[in-house]
C-alpha positions as CSV (number, residue, x, y, z in Angstrom):
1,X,64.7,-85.9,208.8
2,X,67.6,-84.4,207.9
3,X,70.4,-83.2,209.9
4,X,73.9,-81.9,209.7
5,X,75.1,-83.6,213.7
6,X,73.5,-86.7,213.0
7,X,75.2,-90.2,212.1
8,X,71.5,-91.4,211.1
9,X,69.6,-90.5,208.0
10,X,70.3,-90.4,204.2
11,X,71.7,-87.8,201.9
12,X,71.1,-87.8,197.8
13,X,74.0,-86.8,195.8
14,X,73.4,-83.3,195.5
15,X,72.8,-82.7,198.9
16,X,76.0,-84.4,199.9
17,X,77.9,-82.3,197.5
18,X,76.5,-79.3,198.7
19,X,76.7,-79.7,202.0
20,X,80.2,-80.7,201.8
21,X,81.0,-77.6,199.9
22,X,79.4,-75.6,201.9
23,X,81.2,-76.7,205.2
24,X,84.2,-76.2,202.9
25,X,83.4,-72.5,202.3
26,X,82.9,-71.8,206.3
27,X,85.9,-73.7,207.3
28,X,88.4,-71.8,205.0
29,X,86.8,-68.9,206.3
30,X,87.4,-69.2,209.8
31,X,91.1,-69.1,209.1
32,X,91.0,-66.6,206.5
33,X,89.0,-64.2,209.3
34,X,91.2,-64.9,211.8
35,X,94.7,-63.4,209.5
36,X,92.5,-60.7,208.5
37,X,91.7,-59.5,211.9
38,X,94.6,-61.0,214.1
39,X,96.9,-59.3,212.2
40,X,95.3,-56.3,211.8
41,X,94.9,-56.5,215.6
42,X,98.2,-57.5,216.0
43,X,99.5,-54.0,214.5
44,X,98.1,-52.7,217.5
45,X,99.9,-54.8,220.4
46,X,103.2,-55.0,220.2
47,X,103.4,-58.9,221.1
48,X,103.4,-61.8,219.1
49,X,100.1,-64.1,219.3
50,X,100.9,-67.4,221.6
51,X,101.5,-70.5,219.6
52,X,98.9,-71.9,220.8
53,X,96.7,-69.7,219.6
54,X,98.1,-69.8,215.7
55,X,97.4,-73.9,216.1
56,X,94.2,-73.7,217.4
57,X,92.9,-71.0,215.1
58,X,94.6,-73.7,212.4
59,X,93.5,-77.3,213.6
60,X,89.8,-76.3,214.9
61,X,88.7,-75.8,211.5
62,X,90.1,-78.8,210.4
63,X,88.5,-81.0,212.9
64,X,85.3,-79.6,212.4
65,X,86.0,-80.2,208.5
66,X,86.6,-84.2,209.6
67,X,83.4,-84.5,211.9
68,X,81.2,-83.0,209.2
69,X,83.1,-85.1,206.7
70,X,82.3,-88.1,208.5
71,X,78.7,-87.4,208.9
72,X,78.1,-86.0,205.5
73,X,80.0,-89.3,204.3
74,X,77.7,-91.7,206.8
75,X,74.6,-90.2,205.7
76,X,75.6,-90.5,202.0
77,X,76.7,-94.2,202.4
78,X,73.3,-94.7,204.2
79,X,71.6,-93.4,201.0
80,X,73.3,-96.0,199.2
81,X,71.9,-98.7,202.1
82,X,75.6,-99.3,203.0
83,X,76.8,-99.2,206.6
84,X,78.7,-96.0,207.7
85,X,81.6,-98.3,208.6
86,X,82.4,-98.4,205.1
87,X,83.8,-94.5,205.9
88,X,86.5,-96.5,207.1
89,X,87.6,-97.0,203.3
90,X,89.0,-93.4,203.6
91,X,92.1,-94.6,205.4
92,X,93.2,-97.1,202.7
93,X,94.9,-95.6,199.4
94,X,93.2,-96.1,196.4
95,X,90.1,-97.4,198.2
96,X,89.3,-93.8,199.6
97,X,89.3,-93.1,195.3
98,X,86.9,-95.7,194.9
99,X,84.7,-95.1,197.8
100,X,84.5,-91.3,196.9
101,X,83.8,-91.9,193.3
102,X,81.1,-94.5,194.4
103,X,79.4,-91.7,197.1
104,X,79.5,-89.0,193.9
105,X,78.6,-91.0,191.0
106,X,76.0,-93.9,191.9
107,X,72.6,-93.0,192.7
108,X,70.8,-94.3,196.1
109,X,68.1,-96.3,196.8
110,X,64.8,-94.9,195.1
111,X,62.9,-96.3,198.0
112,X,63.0,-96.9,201.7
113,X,65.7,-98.6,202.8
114,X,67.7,-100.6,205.9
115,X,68.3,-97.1,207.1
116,X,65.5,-94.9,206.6
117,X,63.4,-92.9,204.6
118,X,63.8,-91.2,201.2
119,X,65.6,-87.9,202.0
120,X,63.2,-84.9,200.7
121,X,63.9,-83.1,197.5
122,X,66.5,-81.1,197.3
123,X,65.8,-77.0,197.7
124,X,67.4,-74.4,195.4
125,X,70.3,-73.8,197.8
126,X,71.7,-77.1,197.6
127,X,71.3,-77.2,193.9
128,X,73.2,-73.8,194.1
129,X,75.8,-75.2,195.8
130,X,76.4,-78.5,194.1
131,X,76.7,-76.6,190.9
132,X,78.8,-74.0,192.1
133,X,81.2,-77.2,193.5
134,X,81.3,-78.2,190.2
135,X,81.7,-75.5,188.3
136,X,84.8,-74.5,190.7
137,X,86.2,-78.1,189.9
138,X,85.7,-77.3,186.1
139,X,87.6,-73.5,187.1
140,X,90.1,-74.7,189.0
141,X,91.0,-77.5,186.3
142,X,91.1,-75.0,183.2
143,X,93.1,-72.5,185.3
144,X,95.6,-75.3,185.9
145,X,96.4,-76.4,182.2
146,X,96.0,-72.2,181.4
147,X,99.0,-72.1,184.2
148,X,100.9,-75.2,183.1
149,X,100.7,-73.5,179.8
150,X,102.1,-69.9,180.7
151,X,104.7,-71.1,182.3
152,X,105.8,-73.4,179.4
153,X,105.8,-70.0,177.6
154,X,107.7,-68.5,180.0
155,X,110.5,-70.9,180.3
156,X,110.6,-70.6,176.2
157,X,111.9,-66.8,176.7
């Protein structure tokens, strides 16, 4: 059974990458909703918000990014019949490249395996989503060079 809270289970590939992007979308919202309507509310009042309500507004979507990160990441590693300690990989440089291209790229087990069941197809949302991921990856990288470029132009004037 699937779940987004759970340390158990097993995610495919797709699911992972869309569930991952999808956490990604809510948790730049969050922040983007709260400039949009703090500071239209704080046109209003004539006192500056408290500081610790700029850092909690900040740093609760990024721990909520981490936990999901670590489950998403558990339940991937799980699909590959791989303990979830092997999250831990994250903290060491060059390893975290390795483990991440390993979670994307290799395919899990196609049967049962020391952690559960085969996870259930995937719906159309995920594929939605994974493709969307990857076709924001293939955006961002084109507007980069298309940038790089532009400003080579502009330093030519």
């Amino acid at each position: 059974m699937l779940s987004f809270f759970s340390w158990n289970g097993r995610i495919g590939r797709m699911r992972y990458i869309a569930w991952y992007f999808g956490m990604s979308l809510l948790c730049m919202l969050i922040p983007f909703l709260f400039l949009i309507f703090g500071s239209y509310s704080l046109s209003s009042f004539p006192q500056l918000p408290s500081i610790t309500f700029v850092i909690s507004a900040l740093i609760t979507p990024m721990l909520v990014i981490s936990y999901f990160s670590l489950v998403f990441s558990i339940q991937r590693l799980h699909d590959l019949n791989r303990s979830g300690w092997w999250v831990l990989l994250v903290l060491i440089p060059l390893a975290n490249l390795l483990l991440g291209i390993y979670m994307l790229f290799f395919p899990g087990s196609d049967s049962n395996n020391d952690h559960g069941s085969i996870p259930p197809a995937n719906s159309l949302g995920v594929y939605i989503l994974a493709w969307l991921w990857i076709a924001s990856i293939i955006l961002f990288i084109v507007a980069y060079f298309f940038a790089i470029a532009m400003y080579t132009q502009y330093l030519m004037r």
